[in-house]
MDTraj code that builds the backbone (N, CA, C; nanometers):
import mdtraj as md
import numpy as np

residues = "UNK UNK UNK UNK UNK UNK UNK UNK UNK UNK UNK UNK UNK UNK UNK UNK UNK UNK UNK UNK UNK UNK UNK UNK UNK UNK UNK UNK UNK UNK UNK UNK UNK UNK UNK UNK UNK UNK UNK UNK UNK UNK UNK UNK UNK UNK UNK UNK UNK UNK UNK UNK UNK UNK UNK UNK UNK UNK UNK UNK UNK UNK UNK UNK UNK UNK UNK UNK UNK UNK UNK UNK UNK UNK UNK UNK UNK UNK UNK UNK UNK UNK UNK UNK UNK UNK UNK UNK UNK".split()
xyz = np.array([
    [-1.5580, 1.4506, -10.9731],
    [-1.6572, 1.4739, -10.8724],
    [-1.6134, 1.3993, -10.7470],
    [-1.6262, 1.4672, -10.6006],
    [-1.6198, 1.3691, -10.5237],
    [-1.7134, 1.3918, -10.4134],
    [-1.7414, 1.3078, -10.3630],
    [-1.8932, 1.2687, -10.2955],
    [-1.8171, 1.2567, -10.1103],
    [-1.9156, 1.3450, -10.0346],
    [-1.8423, 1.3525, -9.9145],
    [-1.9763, 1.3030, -9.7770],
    [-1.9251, 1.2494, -9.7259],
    [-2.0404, 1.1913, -9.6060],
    [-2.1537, 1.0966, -9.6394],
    [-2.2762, 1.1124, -9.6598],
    [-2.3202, 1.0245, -9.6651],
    [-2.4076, 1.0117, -9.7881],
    [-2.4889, 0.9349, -9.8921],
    [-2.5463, 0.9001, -9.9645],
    [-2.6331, 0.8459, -9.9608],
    [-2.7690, 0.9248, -9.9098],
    [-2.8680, 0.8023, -9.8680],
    [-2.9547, 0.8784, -9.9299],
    [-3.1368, 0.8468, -9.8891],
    [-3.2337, 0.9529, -9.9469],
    [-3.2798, 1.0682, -9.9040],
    [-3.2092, 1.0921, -9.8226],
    [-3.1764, 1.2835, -9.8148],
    [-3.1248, 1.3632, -9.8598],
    [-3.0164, 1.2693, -9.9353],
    [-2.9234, 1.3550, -10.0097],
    [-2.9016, 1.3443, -10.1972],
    [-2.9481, 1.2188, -10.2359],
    [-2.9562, 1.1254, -10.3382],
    [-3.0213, 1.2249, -10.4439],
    [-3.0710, 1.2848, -10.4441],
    [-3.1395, 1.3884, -10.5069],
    [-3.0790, 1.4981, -10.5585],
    [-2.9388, 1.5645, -10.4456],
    [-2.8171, 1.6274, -10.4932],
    [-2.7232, 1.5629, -10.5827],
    [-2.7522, 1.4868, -10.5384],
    [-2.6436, 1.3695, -10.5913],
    [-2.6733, 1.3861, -10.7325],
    [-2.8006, 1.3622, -10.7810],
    [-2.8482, 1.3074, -10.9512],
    [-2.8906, 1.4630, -10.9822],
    [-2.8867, 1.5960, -10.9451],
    [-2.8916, 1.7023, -11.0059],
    [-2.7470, 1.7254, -11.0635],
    [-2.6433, 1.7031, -10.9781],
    [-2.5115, 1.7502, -11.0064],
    [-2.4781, 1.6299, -11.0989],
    [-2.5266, 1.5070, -11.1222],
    [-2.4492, 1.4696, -11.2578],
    [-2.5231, 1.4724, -11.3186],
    [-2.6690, 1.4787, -11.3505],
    [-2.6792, 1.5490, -11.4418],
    [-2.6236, 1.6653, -11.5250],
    [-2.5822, 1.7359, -11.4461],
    [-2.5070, 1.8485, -11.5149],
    [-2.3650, 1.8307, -11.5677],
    [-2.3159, 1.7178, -11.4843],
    [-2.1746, 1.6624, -11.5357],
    [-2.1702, 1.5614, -11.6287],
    [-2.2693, 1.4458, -11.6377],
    [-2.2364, 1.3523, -11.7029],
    [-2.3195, 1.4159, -11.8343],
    [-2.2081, 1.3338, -11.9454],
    [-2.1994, 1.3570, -12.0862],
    [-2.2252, 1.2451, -12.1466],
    [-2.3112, 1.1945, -12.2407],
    [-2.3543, 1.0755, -12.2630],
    [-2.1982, 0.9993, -12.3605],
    [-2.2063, 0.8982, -12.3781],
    [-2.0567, 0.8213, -12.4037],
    [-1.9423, 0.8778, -12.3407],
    [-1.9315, 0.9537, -12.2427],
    [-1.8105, 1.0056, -12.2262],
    [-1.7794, 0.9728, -12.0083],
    [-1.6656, 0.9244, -11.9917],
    [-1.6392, 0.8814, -11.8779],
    [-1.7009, 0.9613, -11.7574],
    [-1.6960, 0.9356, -11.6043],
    [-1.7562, 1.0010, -11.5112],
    [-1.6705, 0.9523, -11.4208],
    [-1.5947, 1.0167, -11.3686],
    [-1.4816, 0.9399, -11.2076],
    [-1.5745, 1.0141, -11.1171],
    [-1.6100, 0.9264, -10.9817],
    [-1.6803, 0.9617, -10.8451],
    [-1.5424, 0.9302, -10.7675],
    [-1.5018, 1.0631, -10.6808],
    [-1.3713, 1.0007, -10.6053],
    [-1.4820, 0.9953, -10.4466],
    [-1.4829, 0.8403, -10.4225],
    [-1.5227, 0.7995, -10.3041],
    [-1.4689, 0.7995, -10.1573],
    [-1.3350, 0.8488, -10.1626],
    [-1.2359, 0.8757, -10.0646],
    [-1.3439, 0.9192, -9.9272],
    [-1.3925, 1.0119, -9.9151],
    [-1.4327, 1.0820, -9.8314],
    [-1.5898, 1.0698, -9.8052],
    [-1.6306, 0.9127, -9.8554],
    [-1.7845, 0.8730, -9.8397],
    [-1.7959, 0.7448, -9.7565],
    [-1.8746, 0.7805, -9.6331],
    [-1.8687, 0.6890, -9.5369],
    [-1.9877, 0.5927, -9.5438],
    [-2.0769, 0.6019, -9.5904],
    [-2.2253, 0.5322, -9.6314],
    [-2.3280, 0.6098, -9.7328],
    [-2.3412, 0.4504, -9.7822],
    [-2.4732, 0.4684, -9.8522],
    [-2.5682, 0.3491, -9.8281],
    [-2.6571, 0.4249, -9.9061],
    [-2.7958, 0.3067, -9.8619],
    [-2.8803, 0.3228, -10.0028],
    [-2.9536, 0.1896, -10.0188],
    [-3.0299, 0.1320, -10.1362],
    [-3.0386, 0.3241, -10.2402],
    [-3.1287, 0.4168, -10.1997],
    [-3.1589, 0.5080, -10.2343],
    [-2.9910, 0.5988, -10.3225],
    [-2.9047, 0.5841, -10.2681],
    [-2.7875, 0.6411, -10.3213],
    [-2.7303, 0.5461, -10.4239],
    [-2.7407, 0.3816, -10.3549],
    [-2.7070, 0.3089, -10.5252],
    [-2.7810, 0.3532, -10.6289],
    [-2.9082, 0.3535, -10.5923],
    [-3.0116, 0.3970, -10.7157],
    [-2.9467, 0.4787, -10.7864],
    [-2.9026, 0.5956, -10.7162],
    [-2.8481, 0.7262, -10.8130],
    [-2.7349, 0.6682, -10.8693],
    [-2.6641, 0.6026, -10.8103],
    [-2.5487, 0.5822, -10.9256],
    [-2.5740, 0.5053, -10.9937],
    [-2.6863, 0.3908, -10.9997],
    [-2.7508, 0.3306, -11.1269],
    [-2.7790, 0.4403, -11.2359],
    [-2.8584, 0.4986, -11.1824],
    [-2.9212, 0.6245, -11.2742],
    [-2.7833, 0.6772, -11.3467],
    [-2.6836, 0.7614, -11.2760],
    [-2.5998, 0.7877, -11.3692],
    [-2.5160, 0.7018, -11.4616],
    [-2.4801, 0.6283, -11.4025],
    [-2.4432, 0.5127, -11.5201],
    [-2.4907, 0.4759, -11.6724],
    [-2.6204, 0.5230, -11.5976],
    [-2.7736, 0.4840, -11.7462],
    [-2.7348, 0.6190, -11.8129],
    [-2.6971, 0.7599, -11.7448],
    [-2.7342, 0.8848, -11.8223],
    [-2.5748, 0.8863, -11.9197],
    [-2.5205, 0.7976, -11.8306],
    [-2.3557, 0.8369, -12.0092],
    [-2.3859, 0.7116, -12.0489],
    [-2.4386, 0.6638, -12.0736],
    [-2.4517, 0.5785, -12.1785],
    [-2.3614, 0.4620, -12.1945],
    [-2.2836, 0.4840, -12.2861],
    [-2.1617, 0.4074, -12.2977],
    [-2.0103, 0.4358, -12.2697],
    [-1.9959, 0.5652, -12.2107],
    [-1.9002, 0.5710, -12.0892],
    [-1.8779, 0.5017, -11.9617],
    [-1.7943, 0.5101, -11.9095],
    [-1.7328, 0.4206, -11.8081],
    [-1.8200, 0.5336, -11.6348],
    [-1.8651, 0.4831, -11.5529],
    [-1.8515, 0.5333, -11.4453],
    [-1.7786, 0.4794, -11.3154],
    [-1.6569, 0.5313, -11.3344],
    [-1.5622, 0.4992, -11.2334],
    [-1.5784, 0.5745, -11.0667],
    [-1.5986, 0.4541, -10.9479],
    [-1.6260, 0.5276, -10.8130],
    [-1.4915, 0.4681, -10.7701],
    [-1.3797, 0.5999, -10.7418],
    [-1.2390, 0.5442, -10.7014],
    [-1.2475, 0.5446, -10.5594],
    [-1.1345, 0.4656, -10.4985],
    [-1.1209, 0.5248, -10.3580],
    [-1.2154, 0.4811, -10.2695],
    [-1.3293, 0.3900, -10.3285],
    [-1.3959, 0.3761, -10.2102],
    [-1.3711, 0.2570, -10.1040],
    [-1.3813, 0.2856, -9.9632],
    [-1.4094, 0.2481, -9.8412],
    [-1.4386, 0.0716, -9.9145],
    [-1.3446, 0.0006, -9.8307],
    [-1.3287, -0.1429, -9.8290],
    [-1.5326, -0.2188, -9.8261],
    [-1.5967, -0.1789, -9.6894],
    [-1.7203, -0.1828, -9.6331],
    [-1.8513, -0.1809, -9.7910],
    [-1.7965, -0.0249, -9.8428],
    [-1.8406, 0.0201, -9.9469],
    [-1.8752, -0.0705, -10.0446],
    [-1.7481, -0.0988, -10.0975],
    [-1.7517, -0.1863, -10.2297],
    [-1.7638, -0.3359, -10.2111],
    [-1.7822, -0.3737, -10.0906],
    [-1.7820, -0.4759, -10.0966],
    [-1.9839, -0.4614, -10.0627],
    [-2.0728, -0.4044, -10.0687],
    [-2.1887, -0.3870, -10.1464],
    [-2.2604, -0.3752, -10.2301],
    [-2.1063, -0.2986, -10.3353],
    [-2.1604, -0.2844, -10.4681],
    [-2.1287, -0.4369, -10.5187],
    [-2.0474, -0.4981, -10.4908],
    [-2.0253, -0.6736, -10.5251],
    [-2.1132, -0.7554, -10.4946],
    [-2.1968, -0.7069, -10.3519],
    [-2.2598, -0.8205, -10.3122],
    [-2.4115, -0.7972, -10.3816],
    [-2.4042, -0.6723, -10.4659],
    [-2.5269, -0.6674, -10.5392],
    [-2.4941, -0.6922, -10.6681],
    [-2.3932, -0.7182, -10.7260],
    [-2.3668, -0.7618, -10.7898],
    [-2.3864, -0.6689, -10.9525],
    [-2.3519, -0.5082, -10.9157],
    [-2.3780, -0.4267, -10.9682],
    [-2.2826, -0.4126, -11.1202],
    [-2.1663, -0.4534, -11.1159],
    [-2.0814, -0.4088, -11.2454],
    [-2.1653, -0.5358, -11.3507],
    [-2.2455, -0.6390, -11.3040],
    [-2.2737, -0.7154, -11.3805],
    [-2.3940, -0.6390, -11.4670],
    [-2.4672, -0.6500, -11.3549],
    [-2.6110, -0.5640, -11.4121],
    [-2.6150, -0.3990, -11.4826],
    [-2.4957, -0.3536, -11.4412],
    [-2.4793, -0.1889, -11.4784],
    [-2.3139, -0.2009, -11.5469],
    [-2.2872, -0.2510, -11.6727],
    [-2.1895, -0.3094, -11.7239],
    [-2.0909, -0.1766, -11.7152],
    [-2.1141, -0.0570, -11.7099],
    [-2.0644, 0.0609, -11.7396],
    [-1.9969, 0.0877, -11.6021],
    [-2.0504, 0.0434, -11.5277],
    [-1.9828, 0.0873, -11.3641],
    [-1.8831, 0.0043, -11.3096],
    [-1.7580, 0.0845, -11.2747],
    [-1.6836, 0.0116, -11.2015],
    [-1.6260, 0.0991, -11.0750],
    [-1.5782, 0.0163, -10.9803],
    [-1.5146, 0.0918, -10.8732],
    [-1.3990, 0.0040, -10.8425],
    [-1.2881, 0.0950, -10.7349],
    [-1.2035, 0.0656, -10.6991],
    [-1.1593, 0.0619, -10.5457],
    [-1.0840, -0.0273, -10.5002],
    [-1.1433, 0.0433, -10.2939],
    [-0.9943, 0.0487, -10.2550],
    [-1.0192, 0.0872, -10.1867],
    [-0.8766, 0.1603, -10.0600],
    [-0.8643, 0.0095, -9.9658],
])
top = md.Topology()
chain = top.add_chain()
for i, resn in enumerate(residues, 1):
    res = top.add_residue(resn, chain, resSeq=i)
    for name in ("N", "CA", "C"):
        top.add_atom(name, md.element.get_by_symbol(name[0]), res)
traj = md.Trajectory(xyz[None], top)
């Protein structure tokens, strides 16, 4: 899957229909973040949420924006959502 422009609560809603349909419970989920310039509280949510819907699969957000991930750290998200990890450019 890869996620393009922005991620906030206008869009966050597309966001958690389409993995729903993709994510498979125990089984991995790659988000290629390459081409995502912001998000806000409402779009972490969703990727909390998917994280929760595979279960014990991995949800990998590659590629993302330096700015990016250094939010998901400062929330301190792979701790609290053990299943999620990302990687940054």
């Amino acid at each position: 899957m890869h996620l393009i422009g922005e991620l906030d609560l206008t869009t966050c809603d597309l966001l958690v229909t389409a993995l729903s349909q993709a994510a498979r419970p125990d089984r991995d989920l790659v988000i290629d973040c390459t081409r995502l310039d912001f998000i806000d509280a409402a779009g972490i949510a969703g990727l909390v949420r998917a994280a929760r819907m595979i279960g014990h699969g991995q949800l990998r957000l590659t590629n993302m924006h330096a700015a990016l991930a250094e939010i998901i750290d400062l929330l301190d998200l792979p701790a609290t959502v053990p299943n999620l990890r990302h990687d940054s450019t």
